[in-house]
N, C-alpha and C positions, 0 to 999 in steps of 0.2 A: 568616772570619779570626779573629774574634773567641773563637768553640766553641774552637778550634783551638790558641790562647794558652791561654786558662784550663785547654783538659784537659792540656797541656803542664807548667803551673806548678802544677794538681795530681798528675802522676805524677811529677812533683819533690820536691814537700813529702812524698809518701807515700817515695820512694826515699831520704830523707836523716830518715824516722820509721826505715823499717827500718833505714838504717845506723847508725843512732841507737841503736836496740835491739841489732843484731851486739856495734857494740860493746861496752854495755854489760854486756854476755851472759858474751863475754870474759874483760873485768875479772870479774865473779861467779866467774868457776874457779877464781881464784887469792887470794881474798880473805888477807890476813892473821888476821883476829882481826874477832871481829864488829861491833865500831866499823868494820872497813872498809869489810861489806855495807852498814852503816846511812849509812855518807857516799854509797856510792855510790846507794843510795836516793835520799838528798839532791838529791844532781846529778843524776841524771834527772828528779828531780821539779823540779827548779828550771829545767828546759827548758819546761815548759808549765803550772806555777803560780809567783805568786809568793811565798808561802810554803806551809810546812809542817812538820809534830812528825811524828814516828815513835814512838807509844806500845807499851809493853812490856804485854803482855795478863796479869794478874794475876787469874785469876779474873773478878769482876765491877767491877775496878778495873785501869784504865788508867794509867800510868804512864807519865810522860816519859823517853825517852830520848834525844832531839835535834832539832833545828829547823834549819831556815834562813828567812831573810827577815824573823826578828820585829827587834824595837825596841823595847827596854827602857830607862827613866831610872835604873833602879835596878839596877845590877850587869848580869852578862852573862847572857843572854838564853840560853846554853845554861845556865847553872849553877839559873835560874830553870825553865827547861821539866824538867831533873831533878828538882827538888821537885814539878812539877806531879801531881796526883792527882785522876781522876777517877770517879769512882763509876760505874757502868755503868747507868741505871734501864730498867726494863721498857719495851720498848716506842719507846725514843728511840733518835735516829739509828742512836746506836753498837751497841745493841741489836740493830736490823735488821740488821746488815752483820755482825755476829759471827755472828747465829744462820743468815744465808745464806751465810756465807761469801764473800760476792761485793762484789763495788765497789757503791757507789752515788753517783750526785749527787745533789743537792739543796739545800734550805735545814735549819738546823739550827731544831728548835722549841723548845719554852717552858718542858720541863724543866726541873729543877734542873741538871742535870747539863749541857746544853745551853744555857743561860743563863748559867753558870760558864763555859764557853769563850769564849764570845761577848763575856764582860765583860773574862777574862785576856787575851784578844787584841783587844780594842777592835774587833771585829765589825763588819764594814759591810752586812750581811744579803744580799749574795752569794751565788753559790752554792758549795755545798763538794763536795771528793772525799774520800770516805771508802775506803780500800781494806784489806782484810785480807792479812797474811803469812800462809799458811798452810803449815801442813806433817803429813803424816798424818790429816788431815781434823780438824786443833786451829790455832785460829787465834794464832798466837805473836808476835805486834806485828799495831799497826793504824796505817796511815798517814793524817790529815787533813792536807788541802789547801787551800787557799784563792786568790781571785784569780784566776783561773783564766786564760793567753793565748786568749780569746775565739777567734783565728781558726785558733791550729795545735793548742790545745790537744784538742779533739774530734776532732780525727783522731791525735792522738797519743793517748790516750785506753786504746784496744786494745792498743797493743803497750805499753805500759806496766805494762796490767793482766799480760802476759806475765810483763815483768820480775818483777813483784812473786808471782807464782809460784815464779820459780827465787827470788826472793831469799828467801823462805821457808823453803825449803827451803835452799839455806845458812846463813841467819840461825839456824834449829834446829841447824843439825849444828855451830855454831862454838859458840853457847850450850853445848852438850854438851861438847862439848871442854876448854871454859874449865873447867866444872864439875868434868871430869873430871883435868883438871890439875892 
């Protein structure tokens, strides 16, 4: 009776990850302006961490472009994660997940570059998601995550890393646009 409940309340949790993902698929077709991709980022990320920046890929610097979840004494917490700038150094987190283009979890290390997050976000040594927007095989924003909802968040995990496929790929064609405007 027992098997029976839990496989039941896990083809739940996975049926309400995919519908999770439909929808957010959806919204992505019709994004207004790339502030829209990067909120909608937001929000599906804020379903299975409790926070996270979306940084703008600059070469070997990282740059803020928006958060949710932080908490800041000193002014607002987006105007603060826009100033943020991060150096990309050899070999550190951000380094691996640029150069593989692929998500990763883990813990952040001892860097500079890694030590300066961990300080601007008062760090609880956690583990993090690191995920790349990619688009054309160039990585054009990088999403960190923190907090992580321990029990739905590893099954939402995969179809997230989905999303952040397509959002990529919109998040480049709305950059172009703007630019191109």
């Amino acid at each position: 009776m027992v098997d029976k409940e839990v496989l039941a309340l896990r083809t739940k949790q996975q049926q309400q990850g995919i519908d999770l993902l439909r929808g957010m698929l959806a919204e992505l077709e019709h994004p207004e302006y790339c502030g829209g991709i990067i909120l909608l980022i937001l929000r599906y990320a804020s379903e299975i961490m409790e926070r996270a920046i979306i940084f703008d890929v600059r070469g070997q610097q990282l740059v803020g472009l928006g958060q949710f979840g932080l908490e800041t004494e000193h002014g607002s917490a987006d105007d603060i994660v826009r100033k943020l700038r991060i150096q990309v150094e050899e070999n550190s987190f951000f380094d691996r997940v640029l150069s593989a283009r692929k998500a990763r979890c883990g813990s952040l290390g001892d860097l500079d570059s890694e030590r300066y997050l961990k300080t601007f976000l008062g760090h609880d040594e956690g583990e993090v998601f690191v995920a790349p927007l990619v688009n054309d095989d160039t990585v054009v924003a990088l999403l960190y995550g923190d907090r992580l909802f321990n029990n739905k968040a590893w099954r939402s995990i995969e179809a997230f890393e989905v999303f952040l496929s397509q959002a990529g790929l919109a998040l480049e064609q709305a950059l172009q646009g703007k630019s191109a405007g």
